[in-house]
N, C-alpha and C positions, 0 to 999 in steps of 0.2 A: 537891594537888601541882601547881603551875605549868608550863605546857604548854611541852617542850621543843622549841624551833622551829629545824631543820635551820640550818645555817650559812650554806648559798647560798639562802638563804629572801631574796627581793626585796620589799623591803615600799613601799607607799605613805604616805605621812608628811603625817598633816593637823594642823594646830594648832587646837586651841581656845581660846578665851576667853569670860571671863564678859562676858553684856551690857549688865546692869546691873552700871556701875562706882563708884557711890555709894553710902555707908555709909546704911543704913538709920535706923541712931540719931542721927551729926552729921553728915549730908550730905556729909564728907570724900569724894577721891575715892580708889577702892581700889587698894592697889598690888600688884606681882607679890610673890609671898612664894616661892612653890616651884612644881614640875614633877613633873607625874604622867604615866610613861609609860605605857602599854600596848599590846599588838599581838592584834588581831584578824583572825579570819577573816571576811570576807565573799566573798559572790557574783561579788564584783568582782577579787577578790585580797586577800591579806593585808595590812592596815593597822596601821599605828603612829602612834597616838592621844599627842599629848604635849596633856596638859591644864594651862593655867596658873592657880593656884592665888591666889587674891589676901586683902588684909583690910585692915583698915583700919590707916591709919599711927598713927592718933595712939591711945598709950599709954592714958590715963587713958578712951578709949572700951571698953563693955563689949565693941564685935566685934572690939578688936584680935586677941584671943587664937582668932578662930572663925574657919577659914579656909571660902573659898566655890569651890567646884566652877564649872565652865563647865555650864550648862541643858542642853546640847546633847551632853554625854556621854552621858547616859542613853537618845537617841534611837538609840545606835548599839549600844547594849548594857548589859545589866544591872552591878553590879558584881560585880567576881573572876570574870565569864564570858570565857569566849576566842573564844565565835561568835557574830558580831552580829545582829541583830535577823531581818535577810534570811534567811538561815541558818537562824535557831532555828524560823523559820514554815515554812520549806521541809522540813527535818526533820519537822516533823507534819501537812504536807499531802499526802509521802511516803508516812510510816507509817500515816495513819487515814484520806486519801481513798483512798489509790491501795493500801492494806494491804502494802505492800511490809516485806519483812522488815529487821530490823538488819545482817544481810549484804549483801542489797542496795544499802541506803541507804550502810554503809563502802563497797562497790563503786563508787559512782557517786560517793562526794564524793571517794576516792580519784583516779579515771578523770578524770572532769571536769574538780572544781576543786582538784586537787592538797592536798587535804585529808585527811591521816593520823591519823585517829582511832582510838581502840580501841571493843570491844564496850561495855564497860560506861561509856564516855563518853557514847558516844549513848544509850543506857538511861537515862543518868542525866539529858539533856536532855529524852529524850522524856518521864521523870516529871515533871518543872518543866512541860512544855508542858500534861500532863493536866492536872494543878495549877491550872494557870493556865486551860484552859478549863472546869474545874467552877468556879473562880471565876467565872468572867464567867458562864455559865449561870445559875447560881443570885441572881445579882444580880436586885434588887429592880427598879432602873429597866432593864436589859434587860428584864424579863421583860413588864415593863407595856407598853414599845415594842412588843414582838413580836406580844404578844396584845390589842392597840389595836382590831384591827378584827375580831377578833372574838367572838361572841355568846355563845356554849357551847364547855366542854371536853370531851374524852372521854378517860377516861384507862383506865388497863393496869396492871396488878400481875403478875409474875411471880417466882421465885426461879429462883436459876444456883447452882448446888451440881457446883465444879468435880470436887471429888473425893469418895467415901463416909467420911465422918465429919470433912468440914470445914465450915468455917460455909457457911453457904447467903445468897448475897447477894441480897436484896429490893431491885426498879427496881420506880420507881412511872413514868409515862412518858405523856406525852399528845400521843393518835394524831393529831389534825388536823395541829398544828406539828411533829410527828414530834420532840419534845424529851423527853429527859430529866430529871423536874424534882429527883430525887434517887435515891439507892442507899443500902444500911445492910446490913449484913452481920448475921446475927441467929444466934444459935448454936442458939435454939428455934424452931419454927415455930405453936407453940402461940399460938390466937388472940388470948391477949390479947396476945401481943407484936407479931404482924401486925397488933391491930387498933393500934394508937399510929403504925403508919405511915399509914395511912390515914387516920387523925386529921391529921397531919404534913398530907398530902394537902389532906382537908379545910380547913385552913389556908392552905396555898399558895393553893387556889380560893376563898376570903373576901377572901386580900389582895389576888387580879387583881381581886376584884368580878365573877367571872363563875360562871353556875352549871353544875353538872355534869350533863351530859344523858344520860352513859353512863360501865357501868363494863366492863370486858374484863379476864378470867381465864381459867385452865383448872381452876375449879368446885373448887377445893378445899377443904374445909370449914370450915377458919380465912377464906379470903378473903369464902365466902359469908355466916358469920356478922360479920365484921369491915364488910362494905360493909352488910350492911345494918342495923348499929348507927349506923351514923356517917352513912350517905348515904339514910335510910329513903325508899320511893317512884322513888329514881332506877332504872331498867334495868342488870341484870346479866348482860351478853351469855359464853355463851361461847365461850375464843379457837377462830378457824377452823381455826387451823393444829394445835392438838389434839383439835379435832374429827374433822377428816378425817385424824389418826394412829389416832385408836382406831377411827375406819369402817375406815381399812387395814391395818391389822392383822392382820387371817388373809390379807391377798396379802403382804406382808410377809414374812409367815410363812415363806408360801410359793415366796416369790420368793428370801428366804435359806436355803432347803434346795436350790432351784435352782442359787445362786452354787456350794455348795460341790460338790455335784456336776459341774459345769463343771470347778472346779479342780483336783478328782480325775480328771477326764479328762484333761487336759492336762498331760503331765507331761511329765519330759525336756528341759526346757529349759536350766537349765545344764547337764545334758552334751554338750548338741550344742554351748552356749556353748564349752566345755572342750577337745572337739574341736576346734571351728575357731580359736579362739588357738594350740591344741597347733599347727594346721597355717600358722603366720602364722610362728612362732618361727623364726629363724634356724637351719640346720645348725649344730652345735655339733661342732666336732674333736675324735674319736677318739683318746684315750691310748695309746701304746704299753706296753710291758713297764714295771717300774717307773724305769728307769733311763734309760729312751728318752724322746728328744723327743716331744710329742704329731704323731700320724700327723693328714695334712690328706688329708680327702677330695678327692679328683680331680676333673676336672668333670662328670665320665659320670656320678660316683655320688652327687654333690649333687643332688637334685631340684628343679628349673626353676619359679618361680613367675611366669606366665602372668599379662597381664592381666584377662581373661576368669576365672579362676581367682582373682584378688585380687578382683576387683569382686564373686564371684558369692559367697564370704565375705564381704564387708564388707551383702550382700542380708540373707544367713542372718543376721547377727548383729543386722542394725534388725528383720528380723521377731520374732526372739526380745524384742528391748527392746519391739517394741509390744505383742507379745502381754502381756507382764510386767506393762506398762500398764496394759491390761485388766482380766487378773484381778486389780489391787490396786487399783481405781476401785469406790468405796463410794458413789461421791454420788446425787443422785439425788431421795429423798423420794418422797414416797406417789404422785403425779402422775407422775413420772420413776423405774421400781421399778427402782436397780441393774442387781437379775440380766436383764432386759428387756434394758437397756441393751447388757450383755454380751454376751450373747447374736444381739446382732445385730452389735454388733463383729467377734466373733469370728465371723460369717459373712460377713462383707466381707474377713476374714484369706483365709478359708477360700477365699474366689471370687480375692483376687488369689492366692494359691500355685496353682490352679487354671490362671489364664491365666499365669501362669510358667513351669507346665509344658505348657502345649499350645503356647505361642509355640515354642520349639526352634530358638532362633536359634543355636546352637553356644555353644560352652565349657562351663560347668560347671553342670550342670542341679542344681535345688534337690531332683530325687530322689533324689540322687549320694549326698546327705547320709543317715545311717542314723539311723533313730529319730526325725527332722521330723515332728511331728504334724499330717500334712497332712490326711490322712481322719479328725481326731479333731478337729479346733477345733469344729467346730458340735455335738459333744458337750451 
């Protein structure tokens, strides 16, 4: 569906032409035949591309009937795309250097460059972009430039099995260049199926002309009997990063019996949430009988909100969101254990509600509050 471009949309208007204006088969020179318009997004602002269309004049030449494009459209965008080249690069050096989500990326082309895209437009950009860099990776003569200067590879196998009982996708991947030389999605993990990627592998390291000096896994049985079919005598390291998960594994263990116990202490926090909104809410006017005007509270019997009193709520309510922080912060790994983590969080909680309550600068002390888990964070 072709992209509906707001009315007060200002576009930039450049013309194209073809460079060579000579017929190819009787050296006639070629004339304008038609206009091809299009409007693009770039970085720069929205353009409006009219492309002049040429061919040869004379009848009885076979290019009369072949019309020829201007060279230099295609430097500004693919065809039937509506974002040009700048744009489509910027879009996945967003999403895959900087990991920024699809809301993000509508946020800022929105904000910036006044670019109203939907979700599944950029979804659909960022698949052409993947698209396009497994092409180039996987290329022949990239691959030879990259690995020019050097000696030996070492490559890696692992599988990513998003969900239980979907295919499990196989990266083969070589660590020096930090490249990935392909992926295969494999519905079995049985080795003669792993061993044919490895083969695949095998091949890719024949056609650099370089030999393999190391292989990296997490020792699984298909990988151990598949590498050493295919790569007999090479080294078969295993990976570090499941090494030192299964050495950590009883702190693990026991560092997530920790997490939950923390979070079982700490509790109460949307209701103090609950409270202090309940206390932010406007008086609301009292109905009378059914027949009567609603009765308005007076001023005596409206309760006063204090600055001191709004600031010392708006306190309560970022402790409550950091705390929340806390106990829903998983990260970490075997080097960094989570519940460690937390744990020392929530005794920095614990020391500033501490000097909160020992300062006693007047208005509305955070003891005032009922049920703050002030002597339970370090739980």
């Amino acid at each position: 569906m072709p992209y509906r471009w707001p009315e007060d949309t200002v576009f930039t208007r450049l013309d194209l032409e073809v460079e060579d204006r000579l017929c190819r088969l009787c050296g006639r020179t070629l004339t304008i035949c038609d206009h091809r318009q299009r409007r693009l997004f770039t970085l720069d602002g929205p353009l409006h591309v009219v492309c002049k269309l040429v061919h040869c004049p004379v009848r009885p030449c076979a290019a009369h009937y072949r019309t020829v494009s201007p060279e230099a459209e295609t430097a500004l965008a693919m065809p039937w795309w509506v974002l040009g080249w700048d744009v489509f690069c910027w879009l996945g050096q967003r999403r895959f250097a900087r990991h920024w989500s699809v809301s993000q990326i509508r946020s800022e082309l929105s904000d910036t460059y006044q670019m109203r895209l939907s979700d599944d437009a950029i979804e659909r950009y960022i698949q052409r972009y993947q698209q396009m860099l497994a092409g180039r990776q996987g290329d022949p003569q990239q691959l030879a430039a990259a690995y020019a200067s050097v000696q030996a590879v070492s490559l890696a196998i692992d599988g990513l099995q998003p969900e239980k009982g979907h295919e499990t996708l196989y990266v083969v991947r070589e660590l020096d260049q930090k490249r990935v030389w392909f992926a295969q999605a494999l519905l079995s993990s049985a080795t003669a199926e792993v061993q044919q990627l490895i083969a695949q592998a095998r091949a890719w390291a024949e056609r650099l002309d370089k030999p393999v000096r190391l292989w990296m896994s997490d020792k699984q049985e298909a990988f151990v009997q598949g590498i050493a079919a295919e790569f007999p005598g090479v080294p078969h390291r295993y990976c570090a990063n499941h090494f030192l998960r299964d050495v950590a594994k009883p702190v693990l263990e026991a560092d997530s019996r920790a997490k939950v116990k923390m979070r079982r202490t700490i509790r109460g926090l949307r209701a103090i949430e609950r409270d202090v909104l309940a206390e932010q809410r406007p008086a609301v006017p009292r109905r009378s009988p059914e027949t009567g005007p609603p009765e308005v509270q007076s001023a005596e019997t409206v309760p006063t909100k204090t600055q001191p009193e709004a600031m010392a709520r708006d306190v309560v309510l970022e402790y409550c969101a950091a705390t929340r922080g806390i106990l829903n912060d998983d990260q970490g790994g075997p080097l960094h254990p989570p519940g460690l983590r937390m744990a020392e969080a929530l005794d920095e909680v614990r020391a500033s509600l501490q000097r909160n309550l020992e300062a006693q600068k007047g208005g509305l002390l955070m003891s005032d509050w009922r049920g703050w888990p002030a002597t339970s964070t370090g739980g």
